[in-house]
C-alpha positions, 0 to 999 in steps of 0.5 A, a space after each residue: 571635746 566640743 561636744 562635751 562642752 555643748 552637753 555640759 552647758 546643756 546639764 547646767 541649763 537643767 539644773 538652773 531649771 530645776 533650781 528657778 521652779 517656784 512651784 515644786 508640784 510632784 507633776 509640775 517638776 517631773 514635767 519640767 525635768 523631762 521637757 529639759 531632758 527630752 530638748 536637749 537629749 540629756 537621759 538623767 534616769 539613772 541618776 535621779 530615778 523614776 519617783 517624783 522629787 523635789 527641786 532640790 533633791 533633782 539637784 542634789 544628784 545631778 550637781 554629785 555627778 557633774 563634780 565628779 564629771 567635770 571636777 570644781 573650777 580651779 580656785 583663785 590663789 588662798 587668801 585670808 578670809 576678812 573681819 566679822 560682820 556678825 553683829 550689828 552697830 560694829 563701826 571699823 576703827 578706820 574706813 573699810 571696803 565692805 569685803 575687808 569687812 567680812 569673815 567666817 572662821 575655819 573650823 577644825 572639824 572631826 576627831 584628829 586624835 590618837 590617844 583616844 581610849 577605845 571602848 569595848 565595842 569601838 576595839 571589837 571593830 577595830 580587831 574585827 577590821 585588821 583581821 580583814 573582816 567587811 562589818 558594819 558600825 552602827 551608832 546613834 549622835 554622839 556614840 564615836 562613830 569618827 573615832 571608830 573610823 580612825 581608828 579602824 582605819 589606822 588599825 587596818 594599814 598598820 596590820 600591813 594588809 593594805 598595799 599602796 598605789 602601785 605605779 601606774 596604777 593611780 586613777 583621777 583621784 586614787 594617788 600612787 604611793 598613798 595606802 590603797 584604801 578611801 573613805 567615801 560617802 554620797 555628799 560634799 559635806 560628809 566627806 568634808 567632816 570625816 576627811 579631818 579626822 582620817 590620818 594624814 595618808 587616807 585624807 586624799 582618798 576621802 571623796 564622793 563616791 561618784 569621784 571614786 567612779 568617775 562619773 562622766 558623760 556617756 553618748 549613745 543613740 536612743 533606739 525607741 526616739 532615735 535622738 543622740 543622747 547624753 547620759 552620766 554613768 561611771 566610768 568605772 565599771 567592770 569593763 574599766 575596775 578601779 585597781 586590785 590594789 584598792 584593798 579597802 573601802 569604808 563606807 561613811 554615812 552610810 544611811 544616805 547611800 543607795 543600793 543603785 550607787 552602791 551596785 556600780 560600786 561593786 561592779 568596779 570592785 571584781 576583786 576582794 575589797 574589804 567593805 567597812 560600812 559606818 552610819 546611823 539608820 535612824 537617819 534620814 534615808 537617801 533620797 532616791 533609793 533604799 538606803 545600803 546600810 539596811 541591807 548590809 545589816 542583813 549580810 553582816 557582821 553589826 557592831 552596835 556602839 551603844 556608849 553615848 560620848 559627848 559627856 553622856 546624857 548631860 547635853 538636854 539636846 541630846 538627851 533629848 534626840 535619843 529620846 525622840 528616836 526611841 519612840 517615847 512618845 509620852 515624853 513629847 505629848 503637850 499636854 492642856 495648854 496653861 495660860 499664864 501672863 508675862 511680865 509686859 502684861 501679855 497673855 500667853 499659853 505654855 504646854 507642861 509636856 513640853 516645858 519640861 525639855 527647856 534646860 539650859 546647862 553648861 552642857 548645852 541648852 534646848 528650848 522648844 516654843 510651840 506657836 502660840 495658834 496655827 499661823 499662816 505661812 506668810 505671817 509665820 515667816 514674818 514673825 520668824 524674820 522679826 524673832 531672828 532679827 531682835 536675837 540677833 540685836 540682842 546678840 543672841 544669833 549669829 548669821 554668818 556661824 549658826 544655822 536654821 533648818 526647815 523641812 522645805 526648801 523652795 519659796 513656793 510649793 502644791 499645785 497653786 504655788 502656795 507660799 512656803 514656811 520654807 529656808 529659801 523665804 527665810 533667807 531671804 528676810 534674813 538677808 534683807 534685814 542684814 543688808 540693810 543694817 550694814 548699808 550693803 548695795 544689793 545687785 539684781 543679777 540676771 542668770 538666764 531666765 532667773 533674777 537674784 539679788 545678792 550683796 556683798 557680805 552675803 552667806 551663801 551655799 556654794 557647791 555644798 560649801 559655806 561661803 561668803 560673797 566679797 564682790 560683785 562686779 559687772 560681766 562685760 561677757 553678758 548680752 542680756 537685758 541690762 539689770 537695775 542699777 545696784 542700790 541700798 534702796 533696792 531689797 531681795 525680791 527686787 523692790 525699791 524701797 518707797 520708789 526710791 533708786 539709787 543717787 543719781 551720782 552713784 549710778 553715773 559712777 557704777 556705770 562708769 566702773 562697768 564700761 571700764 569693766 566692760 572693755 576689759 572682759 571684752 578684750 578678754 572674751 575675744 575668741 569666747 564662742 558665742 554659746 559662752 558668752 550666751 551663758 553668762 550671768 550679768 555680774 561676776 561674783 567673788 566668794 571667799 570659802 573659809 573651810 578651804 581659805 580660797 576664793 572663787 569667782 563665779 560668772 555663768 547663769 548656771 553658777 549663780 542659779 546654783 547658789 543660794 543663802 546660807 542662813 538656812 538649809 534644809 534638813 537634807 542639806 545639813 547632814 553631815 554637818 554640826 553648828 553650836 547653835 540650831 533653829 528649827 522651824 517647823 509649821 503646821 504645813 510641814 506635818 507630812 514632812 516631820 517623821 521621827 527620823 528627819 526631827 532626830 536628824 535635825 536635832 542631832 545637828 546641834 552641838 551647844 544650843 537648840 531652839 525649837 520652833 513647831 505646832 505643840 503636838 509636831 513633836 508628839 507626832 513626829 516620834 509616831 511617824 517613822 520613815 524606818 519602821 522599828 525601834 530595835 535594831 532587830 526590828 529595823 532589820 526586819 523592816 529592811 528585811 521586807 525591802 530587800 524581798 520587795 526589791 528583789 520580786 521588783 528586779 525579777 518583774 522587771 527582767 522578766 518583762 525586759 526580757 519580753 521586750 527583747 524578743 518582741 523587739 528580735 521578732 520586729 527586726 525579723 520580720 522586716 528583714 525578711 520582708 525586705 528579702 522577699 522585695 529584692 526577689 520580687 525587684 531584683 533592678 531596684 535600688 536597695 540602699 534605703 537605711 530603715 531604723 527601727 523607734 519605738 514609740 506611740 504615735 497617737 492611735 496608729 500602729 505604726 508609722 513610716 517617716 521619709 527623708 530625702 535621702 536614704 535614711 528612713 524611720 519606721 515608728 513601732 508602737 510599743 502598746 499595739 506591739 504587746 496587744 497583737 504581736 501578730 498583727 504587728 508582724 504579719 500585717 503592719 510590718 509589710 503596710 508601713 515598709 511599702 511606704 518608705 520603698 514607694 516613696 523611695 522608688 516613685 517619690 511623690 508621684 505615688 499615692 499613699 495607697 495607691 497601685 504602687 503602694 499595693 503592689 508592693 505591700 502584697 510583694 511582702 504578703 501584706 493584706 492591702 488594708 488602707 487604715 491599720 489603727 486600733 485606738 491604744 484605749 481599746 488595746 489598754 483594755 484588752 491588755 487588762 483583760 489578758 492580765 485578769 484571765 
């Protein structure tokens, strides 16, 4: 599988690509992913599509089937996680080493209970579910969607319709003997969530959908650049289904599935599989395609759970959310801005339209603060970092278990690389102003072509899970320049502070550590292949997962491109996920980005306490711009209505030009097979053993052009444009041109003139016109096509 290994390294330096781009332009990306993808023959369209993403979205997708592929690193033996750093000034009772001195807390996460009473609707889906029925649940934040699952799902195993996993008949994640029945979803962290709430039997069998498929690696060779491509596509398919005794599937978070990845689902599934699809469709929808969850409310059966838990309306967050995602927009207009003076003698304005929301209850608190003037990003990150910091003094903002979310995720963004309001800058000001309130040591970690400047007690994101980083140690593996020494001076752009560096007592005595460390980990990489040693990051990391209670360690420049800081995601990121507090930060730059829909989805984040940083007409302007057109669900169907049509005349375009190319493609083979006929008549004494494959490509304005090697293999290079411009021509004329090329090369090597007596003999063998120069500059042939299509 050496092989496998060469491609997955490769898979891994794309997506530290994608993850070091500090300018996310749409055409500064889609560029960068396909110079990655065209070097290294790594085809990725059937995973991130054909629309332009951003980095982290591009990620996102490869990262879902690399876990699948591949699987997690096989975790370090459990171990406690350590006490809390959360708050600041707090001195240990006794010395301590920085990692001793960190925690996060498990969480018990979902609604693990049986003796929950079921409302009308949530027994509706139940009695509906054990009679073997596929439906579909819809449920705004708070409505018991969780427990609908469980007790659907219980419900349909007691009525003795699902058999288990026969022997033999187990697959890479489906267990023989547990209920044939899985609960899936598109990420890590929904399956996560809902995973704790399944019974005891179902909680194997709740994974990613690519880990139901078994995504993998796939080599072929690319007919149109005759390159040995790798491409990810499951491994379960019709030619390879997932067992008939995998009787039921619920579909979680359905709203963040896409149709493309539902359909390899179903071409796993030729037998009868009960379908039970669960979700919110005010949501935001996938990032790469149309949500499935739309479209399944079309075909059937919806059970709508109307009922709001979560003590009713009583929580002014929620009330708030559903208020948003009605479309009540006269509840969210500002109103005239009123000045008023604080205590400390500071002018200040407020908008009445938005005060009215800044209850604090026993059932949960909402502030919205707009900004007080439009702000420029950099000043606005500057103040939000001072905001975090004086809360967290005070107590009232704790890093390591609340959470700030932001519609954009890189530091940079546009054509000139602006900067950004953005989680990657405001986690890094957090981080900075941490770090220096426990004296942490920051590293400069080289990883490729990346610098990161990480400290131990740092809250990252590692593979979609909270972590916390309790080592750094250097990597006696890595060949690359050396980093700086690690120093409380040095901050997380890689500055040192006034100039400083660290004592030289502590270098002398870093650098002591790491020879030792060095000696050891090149013993131990003794036999390592070079590539190996190549990928490797300057340090190892340690990162305690506190969901899990493992810890893992971490030394490839892919894995420490992949992490990132904690204190805030994007609202992408959060889905699936709940936190007792919630800071949103949105600006004036992000208004393209707020819709009704991702607002709603942030909001609905917040389990006792939300604070809301934006523009004072964000809000008013969010609940008008919706993704998911429609406020009743009848009229959503309707929107999803008009997708499906759209899909549906798209996939019929696309078929029908398929099948065009086919038979252009059929006809090009054809011909030259028949023009190679009429060569062996015409030299029944020459050699024949010339391997001429077809690419097809646009080689600047030419029609075609045949490329020799020195041996028997040879390429012929259709251009695709001139192909559909004149068929004819192509065939009759350019064909017999170009193969009179390769088999002059072949017989008379370079003695023979490109058009020379040889050439022309041979070309007229195959009834070719003798013409030196065959081009038609694609621009005319462009135009000639669009007049075609306007006849």
């Amino acid at each position: 599988m050496a092989q496998t290994a060469e491609q997955k390294a490769k898979i891994q330096a794309l997506l530290a690509k994608l993850h070091s781009k500090k300018a996310i332009s749409p055409a500064s990306l889609e560029q960068a992913t396909a110079d990655v993808a065209k070097a290294d023959s790594i085809d990725l369209s059937n995973i991130i599509g054909n629309k332009t993403l951003d980095d982290e979205a591009a990620a996102e997708a490869v990262e879902n089937v690399l876990e699948a592929a591949y699987g997690t690193p096989p975790s370090a033996a459990e171990q406690p996680g350590p006490p809390n750093i959360s708050q600041p000034e707090q001195e240990p009772e006794q010395p301590a080493s920085p990692e001793q001195n960190i925690v996060l807390q498990r969480k018990v996460v979902g609604v693990a209970r049986d003796d929950i009473t079921l409302n009308a609707k949530q027994q509706e889906a139940c009695d509906r579910i054990a009679r073997g029925e596929d439906v579909v649940i819809l449920g705004r934040a708070g409505t018991g969607k969780t427990t609908s699952m469980r007790s659907c799902i219980r419900a349909l195993i007691n009525s003795g319709r699902i058999p288990p996993i026969g022997i033999d008949q187990g697959t890479k994640y489906l267990q023989e003997g547990l209920p044939g029945v899985a609960i899936v979803s598109f990420t890590n962290k929904a399956t996560n969530n809902i995973r704790h709430a399944m019974p005891d039997d179902v909680k194997a069998h709740t994974i990613t959908i690519h880990k139901l498929l078994e995504f993998g690696p796939v080599y072929y060779l690319d007919e149109d650049s005759g390159k040995n491509t790798m491409r990810f596509e499951p491994s379960r398919n019709r030619y390879n289904p997932l067992p008939s005794c995998l009787r039921a599937i619920g579909f979680e978070e359905g709203s963040m599935i896409g149709c493309d990845l539902h359909a390899m689902l179903d071409a796993a599934l030729p037998h009868k599989c009960q379908r039970i699809y669960l979700g919110d469709i005010r949501q935001l929808p996938p990032v790469f395609d149309t949500a499935i969850l739309g479209f399944k409310m079309l075909e059937l059966p919806v059970i709508e759970l109307t009922e709001v838990y979560r003590q009713a309306l009583l929580s002014p967050i929620l009330r708030c959310a559903l208020t948003l995602d009605d479309g009540r927009v006269e509840e969210f207009q500002p109103g005239k801005a009123e000045t008023y003076t604080t205590e400390d003698g500071r002018k200040r304005k407020r908008w009445p339209g938005l005060e009215k929301w800044n209850v604090s209850t026993e059932h949960g608190s909402l502030r919205i603060q707009p900004w007080q003037e439009q702000v420029h990003p950099e000043r606005a990150i500057n103040n939000m970092a001072l905001f975090f910091k004086m809360a967290w003094e005070r107590g009232e903002y704790d890093p390591m278990e609340d959470i700030i979310l932001c519609p954009h995720g890189a530091e940079y963004g546009g054509k000139s690389g602006n900067y950004l309001v953005s989680a990657a800058n405001i986690n890094k000001k957090i981080a900075n102003f941490l770090g220096r309130a426990r004296n942490a040591e920051v590293c400069e970690i080289i990883a490729g072509f990346n610098k990161h400047y990480f400290a131990v007690g740092d809250r990252v994101l590692y593979q979609k899970e909270d972590a916390v980083i309790t080592k750094i140690t250097h990597n006696g593996t890595y060949l690359g320049k050396s980093p700086e020494p690690k120093s409380v001076y040095l901050d997380r752009w890689g500055n040192l502070e006034g100039g400083k560096s660290a004592p030289i007592g502590d270098i002398l005595a870093d650098l002591t550590e790491e020879s030792i460390e060095d000696v050891d980990a090149l013993l131990d990489s003794i036999g390592s292949g070079v590539e190996d040693r190549v990928n490797q990051s300057s340090h190892i990391i340690d990162l305690y997962i506190p969901s899990l209670d493992v810890t893992e360690t971490i030394s490839t420049a892919k894995e420490v491109n992949d992490l990132l800081f904690a204190y805030a995601l994007t609202v992408h990121k959060s889905q699936g996920s709940e936190y007792d507090r919630v800071f949103c930060v949105f600006h004036e730059t992000h208004k393209t980005q707020l819709t009704r829909e991702l607002v709603y989805t942030a909001f609905t984040r917040a389990k006792k306490y939300l604070h809301v940083f934006c523009p004072a007409d964000a809000l008013a302007r969010a609940c008008k711009n919706q993704a998911i057109k429609g406020n009743t669900l009848e009229e959503k169907a309707l929107f999803f209505k008009g997708k499906f049509d759209s899909k549906a005349a798209d996939k019929e375009l696309f078929e029908m030009q398929q099948t065009k190319i086919d038979q252009c493609k059929l006809a090009v083979q054809t011909r030259i097979d028949v023009c190679i006929d009429k060569l062996k008549a015409a030299y029944p004494n020459q050699r024949f053993d010339l391997e001429v494959q077809t690419l097809y490509m646009d080689v600047g304005n030419c029609a075609a052009v045949a490329q020799s090697t020195n041996g028997t293999k040879a390429f012929l290079k259709i251009s695709p444009t001139y192909l559909r411009a004149d068929m004819d021509d192509m065939l009759f004329y350019t064909i017999p041109h170009e193969l009179a090329h390769l088999y002059c090369h072949r017989w008379f090597g370079q003695t023979a003139h490109d058009h020379g007596p040889e050439w022309k003999e041979l070309d007229a063998a195959m009834d070719g016109n003798g013409q030196q120069y065959h081009t038609l500059g694609q621009a005319a042939v462009l135009r000639t096509e669009q007049r075609n299509q306007g006849a």
